[in-house]
Steps between C-alpha positions, in 0.01 A plus 500: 500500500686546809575729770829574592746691685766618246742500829483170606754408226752813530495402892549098411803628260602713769505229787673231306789755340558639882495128650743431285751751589459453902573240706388555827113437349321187549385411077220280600174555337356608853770765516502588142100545516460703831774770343291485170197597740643746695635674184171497321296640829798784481388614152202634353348229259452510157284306397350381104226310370600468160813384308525838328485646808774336641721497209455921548580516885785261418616760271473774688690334811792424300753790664824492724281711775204243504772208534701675723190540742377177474870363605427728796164378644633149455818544717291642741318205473788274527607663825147477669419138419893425548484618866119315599498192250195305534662176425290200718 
């Protein structure tokens, strides 16, 4: 068993389709990880245990509304860590 936040992977998707698409965003791990992590602290977790339980909140999160909020929160995201990277 595992626990896991159902989110984590909408957000990845989310990150890497909207990197795509803009070029004035740094597409380093670093970058791509700090938007990831501002997204997720955005949005309330959902988190299973079990691979039933996931396979349900999958599911249920499959709608244009859920999508188009998570494409929100993450191009928030992109402008925050865009404007303070923390590249070394």
């Amino acid at each position: 068993m595992e626990l896991r936040n159902l989110l984590e992977d909408s957000v990845l998707y989310g990150v890497n389709k909207l990197m795509d698409e803009r070029e004035d965003i740094c597409k380093c791990n670093k970058c791509k990880f700090d938007i990831a992590a501002v997204a997720l602290n955005s949005l309330p977790p959902k988190y299973v245990v079990t691979e039933a339980g996931g396979l349900y909140g999958r599911v249920k999160n499959l709608n244009y509304q859920f999508e188009t909020d998570i494409i929100m929160v993450v191009a928030k995201a992109m402008d925050i860590v865009s404007k303070n990277p923390k590249h070394e």
